[in-house]
matplotlib code that plots the C-alpha trace (Angstrom):
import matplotlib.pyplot as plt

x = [-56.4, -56.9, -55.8, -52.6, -51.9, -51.5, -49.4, -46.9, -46.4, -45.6, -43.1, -41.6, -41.8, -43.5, -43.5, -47.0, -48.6, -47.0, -47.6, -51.2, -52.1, -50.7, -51.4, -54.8, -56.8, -55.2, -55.6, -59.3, -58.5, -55.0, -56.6, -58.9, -56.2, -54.1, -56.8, -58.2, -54.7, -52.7, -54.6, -51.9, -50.8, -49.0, -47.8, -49.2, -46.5, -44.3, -47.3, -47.0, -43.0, -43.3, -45.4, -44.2, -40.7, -42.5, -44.3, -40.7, -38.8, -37.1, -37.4, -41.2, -41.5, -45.1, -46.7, -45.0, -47.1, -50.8, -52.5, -55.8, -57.9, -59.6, -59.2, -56.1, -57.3, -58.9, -55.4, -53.7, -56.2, -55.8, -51.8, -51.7, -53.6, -51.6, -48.0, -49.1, -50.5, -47.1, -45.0, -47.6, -45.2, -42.6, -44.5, -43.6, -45.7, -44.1, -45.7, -42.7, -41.6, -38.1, -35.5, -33.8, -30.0, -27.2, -23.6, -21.9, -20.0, -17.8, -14.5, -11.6, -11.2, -9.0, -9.0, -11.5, -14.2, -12.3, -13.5, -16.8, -17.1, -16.4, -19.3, -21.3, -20.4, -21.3, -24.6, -25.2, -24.8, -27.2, -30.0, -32.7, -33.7, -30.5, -32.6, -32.7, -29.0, -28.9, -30.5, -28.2, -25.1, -26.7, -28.1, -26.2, -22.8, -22.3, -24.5, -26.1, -29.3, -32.3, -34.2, -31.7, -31.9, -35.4, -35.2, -33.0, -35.4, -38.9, -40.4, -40.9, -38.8, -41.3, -42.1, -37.7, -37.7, -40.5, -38.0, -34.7, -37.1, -38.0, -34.4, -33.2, -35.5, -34.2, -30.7, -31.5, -33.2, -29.9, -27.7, -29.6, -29.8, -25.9, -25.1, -27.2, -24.9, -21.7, -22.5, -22.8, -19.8, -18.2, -19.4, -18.5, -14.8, -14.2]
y = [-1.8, -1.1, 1.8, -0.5, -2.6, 2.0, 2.8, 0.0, 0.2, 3.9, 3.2, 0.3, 3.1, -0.1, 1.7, 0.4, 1.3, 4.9, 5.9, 4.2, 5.8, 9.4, 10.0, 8.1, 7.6, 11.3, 13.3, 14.5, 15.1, 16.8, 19.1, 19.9, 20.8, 23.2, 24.7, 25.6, 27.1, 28.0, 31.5, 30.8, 27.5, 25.2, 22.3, 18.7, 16.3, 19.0, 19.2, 15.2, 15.6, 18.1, 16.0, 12.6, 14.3, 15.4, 12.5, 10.2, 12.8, 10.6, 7.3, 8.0, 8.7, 10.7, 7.2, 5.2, 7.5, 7.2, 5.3, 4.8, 6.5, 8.0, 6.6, 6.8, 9.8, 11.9, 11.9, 13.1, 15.4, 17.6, 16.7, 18.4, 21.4, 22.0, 21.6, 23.2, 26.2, 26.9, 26.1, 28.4, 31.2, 29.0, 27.3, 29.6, 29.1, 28.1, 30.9, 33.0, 33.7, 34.2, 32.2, 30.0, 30.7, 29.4, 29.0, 27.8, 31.3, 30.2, 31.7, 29.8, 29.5, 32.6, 33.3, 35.1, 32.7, 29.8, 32.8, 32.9, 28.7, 28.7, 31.4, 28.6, 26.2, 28.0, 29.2, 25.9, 24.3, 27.0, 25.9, 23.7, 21.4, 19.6, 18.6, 22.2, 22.0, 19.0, 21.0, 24.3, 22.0, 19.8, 22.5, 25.8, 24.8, 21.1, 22.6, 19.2, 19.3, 20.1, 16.4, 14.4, 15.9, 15.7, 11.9, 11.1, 13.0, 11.0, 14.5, 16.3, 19.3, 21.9, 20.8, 20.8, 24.6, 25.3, 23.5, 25.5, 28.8, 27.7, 26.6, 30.0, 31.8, 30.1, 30.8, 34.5, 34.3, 32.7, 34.7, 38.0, 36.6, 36.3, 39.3, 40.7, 38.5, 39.6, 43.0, 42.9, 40.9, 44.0, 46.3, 44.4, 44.0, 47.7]
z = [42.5, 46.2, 48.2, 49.6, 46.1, 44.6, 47.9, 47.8, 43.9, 44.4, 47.2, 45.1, 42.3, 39.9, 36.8, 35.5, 39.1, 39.0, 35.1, 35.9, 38.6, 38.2, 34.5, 33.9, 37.6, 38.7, 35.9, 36.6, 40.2, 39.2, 36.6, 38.9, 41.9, 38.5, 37.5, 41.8, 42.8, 40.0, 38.2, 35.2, 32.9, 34.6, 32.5, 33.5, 33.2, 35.6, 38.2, 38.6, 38.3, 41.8, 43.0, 42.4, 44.0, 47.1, 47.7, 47.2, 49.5, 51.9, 50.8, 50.3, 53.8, 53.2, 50.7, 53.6, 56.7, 54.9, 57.5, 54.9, 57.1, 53.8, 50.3, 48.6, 46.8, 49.5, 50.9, 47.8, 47.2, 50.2, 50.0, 46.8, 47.2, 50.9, 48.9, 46.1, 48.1, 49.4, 46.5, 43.7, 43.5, 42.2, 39.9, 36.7, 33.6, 30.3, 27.8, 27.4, 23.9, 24.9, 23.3, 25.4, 26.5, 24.0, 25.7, 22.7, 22.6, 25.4, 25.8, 27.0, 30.7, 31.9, 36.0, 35.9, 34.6, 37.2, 39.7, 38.3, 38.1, 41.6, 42.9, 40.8, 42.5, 45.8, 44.8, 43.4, 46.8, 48.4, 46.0, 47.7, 44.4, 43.4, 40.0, 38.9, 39.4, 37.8, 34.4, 34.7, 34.9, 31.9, 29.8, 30.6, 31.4, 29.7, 26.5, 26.0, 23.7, 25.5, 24.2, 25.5, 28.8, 28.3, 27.4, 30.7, 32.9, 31.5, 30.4, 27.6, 25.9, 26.5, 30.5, 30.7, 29.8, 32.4, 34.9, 33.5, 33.9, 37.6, 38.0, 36.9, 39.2, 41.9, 41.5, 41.0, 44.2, 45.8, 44.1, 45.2, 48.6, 48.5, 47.3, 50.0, 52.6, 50.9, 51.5, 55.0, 55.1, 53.4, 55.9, 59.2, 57.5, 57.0]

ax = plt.figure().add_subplot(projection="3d")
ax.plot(x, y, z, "-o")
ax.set_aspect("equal")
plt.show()
C-alpha cells in the first residue's frame, strides 16, 4: 500500500487497512517507540488504542494534515514519541496484584448516595477522556462483566483493567483538584 492508499483507509477507519497497518507494519516501530519512552510495561494493544484515539481526534484532523513530506512512517514515528512524551506519566502499567473493585455490595439509594451520584456526575464532566468515563460508568457503577466491556471496546480484558487503573487515576486527580477548589470556595464564603 502507498503512503496515501494507509492515510485514507485510516480516515475512512477501513477496518482491514487500520488492523493491517497498526498491528502488523507498526508493531516493530511501536515496540520500539514503548520500549524508548516508557522505563515500565506498557501493554500493546492500549499503546495503539491512545494512539489510534489521538490520531482520530477531530474527525482525524492530524491523518487528514500529513502533507507526505516524509513517508507515512517517519511521520508517525516522531508523532508518537512527541504525544507519548507528554502523556508517559499517565500511562500506568498493568502489573498490580490488586484485585479489582467489586460493587455488588450496593446499598439501596438513600439521600446521601443521590448526594454522592451527583458529585459523580460533576467530576465526571471535569474528566478530559470521556472513554475512561465510559469504563467507570460501565464497570464500577453499572457492574457489567469486565469481557463484555472488553468485547464492545475491541480490546482485551487485561489492556480494559490498565484503562479502569488510568481512568481511576484520573478521577483521583480531578477529584483532588476539586476538593482543592471547594476549599477555597469555603474560605471566601466565611
Amino acid at each position: 500500500m502507498t503512503d496515501q492508499e494507509i492515510i485514507q483507509g485510516l480516515i475512512e477507519r477501513n477496518n482491514r487497512v487500520t488492523t493491517e497497518f497498526f498491528f502488523k507494519d507498526c508493531r516493530p516501530l511501536f515496540c520500539s517507540i514503548i520500549n524508548y519512552v516508557f522505563d515500565y510495561e506498557v501493554d500493546y494493544d492500549e499503546f495503539v488504542n491512545e494512539l489510534y484515539m489521538y490520531l482520530m481526534e477531530n474527525d482525524a484532523q492530524k491523518l487528514r494534515n500529513f502533507q507526505f513530506r516524509s513517508s507515512v512512517y517517519m511521520w508517525l514515528k516522531i508523532l508518537a514519541i512527541r504525544y507519548f512524551i507528554k502523556k508517559r506519566a499517565f500511562m500506568i502499567d498493568d502489573s498490580s496484584q490488586e484485585t479489582p473493585y467489586d460493587g455488588r455490595d450496593q446499598k439501596a439509594a438513600t439521600e446521601s448516595d443521590m448526594t454522592a451520584g451527583g458529585d459523580l456526575e460533576r467530576l465526571f464532566m471535569a474528566m478530559s477522556n470521556q472513554r475512561y468515563v465510559c469504563v467507570l460508568r460501565k464497570l464500577v457503577i453499572e457492574d457489567m462483566e469486565p469481557e463484555q466491556l472488553a468485547k464492545e471496546m475491541g480490546t482485551t480484558t487485561a489492556n480494559l483493567y490498565n484503562i479502569k487503573k488510568r481512568a481511576m487515576a484520573q478521577l483521583t486527580r480531578v477529584a483532588l483538584n476539586d476538593s482543592k477548589e471547594y476549599g477555597k470556595k469555603r474560605l471566601y464564603i466565611r
